[in-house]
N, C-alpha and C positions, 0 to 999 in steps of 0.2 A: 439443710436437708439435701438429700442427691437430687433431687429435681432442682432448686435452687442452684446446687452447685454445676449443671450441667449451664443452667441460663446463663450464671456469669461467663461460664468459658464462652460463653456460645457470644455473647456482648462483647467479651477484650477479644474473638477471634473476629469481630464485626468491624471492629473499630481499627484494628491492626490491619486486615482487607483496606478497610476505607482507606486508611492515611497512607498507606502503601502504594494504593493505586492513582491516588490523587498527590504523591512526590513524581511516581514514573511520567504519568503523562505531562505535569508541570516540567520538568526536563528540558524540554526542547526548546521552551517560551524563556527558562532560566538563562540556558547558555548561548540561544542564536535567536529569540524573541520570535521564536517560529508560534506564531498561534494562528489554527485551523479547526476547522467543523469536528477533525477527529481531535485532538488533546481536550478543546472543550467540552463537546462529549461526554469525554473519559473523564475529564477534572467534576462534574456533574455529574456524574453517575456512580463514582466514587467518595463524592462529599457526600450524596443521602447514605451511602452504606455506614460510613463514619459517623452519621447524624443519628441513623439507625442505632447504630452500634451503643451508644454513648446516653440515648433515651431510651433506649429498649423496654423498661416497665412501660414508661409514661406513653411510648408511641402505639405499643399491645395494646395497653387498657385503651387510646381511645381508639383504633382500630374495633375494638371487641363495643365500643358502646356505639357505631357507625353501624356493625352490621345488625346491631337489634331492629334496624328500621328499615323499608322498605325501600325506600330511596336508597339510602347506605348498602346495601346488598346489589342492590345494580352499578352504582357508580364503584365500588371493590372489587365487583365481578368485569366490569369494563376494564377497569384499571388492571387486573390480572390476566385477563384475556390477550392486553396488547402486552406486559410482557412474554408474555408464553408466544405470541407473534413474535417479536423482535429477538425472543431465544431461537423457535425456529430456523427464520432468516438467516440469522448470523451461526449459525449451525451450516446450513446451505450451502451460505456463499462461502464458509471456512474451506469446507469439503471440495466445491471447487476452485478456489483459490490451488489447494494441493494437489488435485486431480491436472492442473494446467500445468502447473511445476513440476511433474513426473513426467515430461514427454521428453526423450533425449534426440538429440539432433542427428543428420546424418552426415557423414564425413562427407567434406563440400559443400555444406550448404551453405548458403549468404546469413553473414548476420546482419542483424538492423539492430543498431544499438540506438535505442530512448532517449532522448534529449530530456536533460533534469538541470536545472538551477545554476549558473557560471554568476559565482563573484566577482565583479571586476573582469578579469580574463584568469582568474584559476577557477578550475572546476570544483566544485560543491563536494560533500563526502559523500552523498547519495549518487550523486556520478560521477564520482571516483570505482565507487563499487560494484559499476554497472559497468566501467569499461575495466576494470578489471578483473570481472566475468567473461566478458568477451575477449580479454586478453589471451588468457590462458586457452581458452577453443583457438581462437587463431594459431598460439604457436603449434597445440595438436596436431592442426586443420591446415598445413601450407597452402591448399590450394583453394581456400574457403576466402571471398571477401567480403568485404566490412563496409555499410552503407553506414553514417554516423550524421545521425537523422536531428535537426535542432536549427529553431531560425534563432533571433536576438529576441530576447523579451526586455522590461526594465531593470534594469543596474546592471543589465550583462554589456561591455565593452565590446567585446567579440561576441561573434553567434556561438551556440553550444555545438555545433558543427564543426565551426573552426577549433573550439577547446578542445572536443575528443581529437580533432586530428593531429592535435599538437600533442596532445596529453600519449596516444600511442608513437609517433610516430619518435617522442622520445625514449619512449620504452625497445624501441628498434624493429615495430612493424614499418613493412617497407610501404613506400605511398602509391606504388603502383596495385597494391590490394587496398587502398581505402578511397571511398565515394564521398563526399560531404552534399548533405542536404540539408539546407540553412534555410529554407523560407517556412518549416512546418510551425506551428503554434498548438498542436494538441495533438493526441496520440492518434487521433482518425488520422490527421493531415501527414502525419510521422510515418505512419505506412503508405497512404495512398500517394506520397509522392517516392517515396523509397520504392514501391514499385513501378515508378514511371523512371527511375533510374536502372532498375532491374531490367525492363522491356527495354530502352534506346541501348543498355552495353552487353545486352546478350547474358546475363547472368542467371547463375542455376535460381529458378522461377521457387526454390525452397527452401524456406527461410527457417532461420532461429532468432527469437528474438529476446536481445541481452536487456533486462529490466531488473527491479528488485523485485523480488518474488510476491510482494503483495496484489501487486500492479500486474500479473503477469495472464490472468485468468479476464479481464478487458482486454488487454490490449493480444492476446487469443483469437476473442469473439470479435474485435474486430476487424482485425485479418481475414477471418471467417468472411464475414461478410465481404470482403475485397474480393475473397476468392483466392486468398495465398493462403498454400500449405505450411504452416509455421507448427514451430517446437522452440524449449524454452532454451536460454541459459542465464539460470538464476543468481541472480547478485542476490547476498545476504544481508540483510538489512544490519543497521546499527539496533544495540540492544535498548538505548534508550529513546532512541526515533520509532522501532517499531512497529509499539503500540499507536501511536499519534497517526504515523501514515496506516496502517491497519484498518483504524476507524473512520478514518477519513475515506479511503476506497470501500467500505462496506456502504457508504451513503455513494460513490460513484456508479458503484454496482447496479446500484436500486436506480439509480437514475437510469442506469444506460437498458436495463431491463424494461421502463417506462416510456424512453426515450420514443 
């Protein structure tokens, strides 16, 4: 019948969602063994929709024999209250995520590029893409310099400092426009020593700051808090990383909100 036939689409489109979302986020664990709070996440939140999908009679019917009870009716209404929370939220933080990525810099302004992940001594594709977001401003921007913000973490050889300074300076930015700051370890420290470099060389005190665009609405806020006037310049993320970092800064978010 047509109701019948609407539930099956409504099942293989459940199921198609599921495995769909739980190949993307699996992606990054597949090809560089990247696994974090966001792909797990997503690999989890994507397996119930495909588990949905796939029982769909069987998981209705006992949903529908849970709420005939009293108990069942609260612990369903619990359960859909926190996702209708977590829709909210992540609605929220979307919105500013993009609201932070719409700010455009001003001719001259210092960049601070974000130190992200050095293999060995070559830079990561995530900070590949970060400095070559900040690449192209620079050539715009002749008189705009470049703070390249990153101490050493483990398995990096060089500090992510030294990478980006090598990584532009072969691209044919001259080194009298770039600053290396190599002792930060998080993105508080990544500005707040960036602008202890800004203050001792007299540099214009306003900033843009080169990140992937998920990342870009924290490390914003906490500028803000420093008291530096910043605007973006947004590196693009990879189409299969994402999601992974995505979900992963929606839980940094909450934290730094709580923080």
């Amino acid at each position: 019948n047509y109701t019948g036939g609407k539930m099956t689409i409504l099942r293989i489109l459940l199921s198609i969602i599921g495995i769909t979302g739980v190949t993307w986020f699996s992606l990054p664990f597949i090809s560089n063994r990247i696994l974090n709070i966001g792909n797990a996440s997503g690999i989890c939140i994507f397996l119930l929709i495909f588990v949905y999908g796939i029982f769909f009679k069987k998981l209705n019917h006992l949903i529908a024999s849970i709420w005939k009870h009293i108990g069942g009716k609260i612990v369903l209404s619990l359960i859909l209250a926190f996702i209708l929370i977590c829709f909210v939220i992540v609605i929220t933080e979307s919105f500013l995520i993009i609201k932070a990525n719409s700010t455009t810099p001003e001719n001259g302004a210092t960049v601070i590029v974000l130190g992200c992940k050095v293999r060995g001594d070559k830079a990561s594709l995530m900070l590949r893409e970060r400095l070559d977001a900040a690449y192209e401003f620079l050539i715009d921007n002749p008189d705009s310099a470049c703070i390249l913000s990153g101490g050493k973490g483990e398995g990096e050889n060089i500090s992510e400092a030294r990478c980006m300074y090598d990584y532009l300076i072969e691209k044919g930015i001259s080194q009298e426009r770039l600053y290396m700051e190599d002792k930060s370890t998080s993105t508080r420290e990544n500005l707040s020593y960036s602008k202890e470099i800004i203050d001792s060389n007299n540099l214009n005190p306003d900033i843009a700051i080169a990140t992937n665009e998920f990342h870009m609405y924290r490390a914003s806020q906490i500028a803000k808090n420093l008291e530096l006037n910043s605007t973006s310049i947004s590196a693009d993320t990879a189409w299969w990383l994402f999601p992974t970092y995505y979900f992963r800064e929606l839980y940094g978010i909450m934290y730094q909100w709580f923080l």
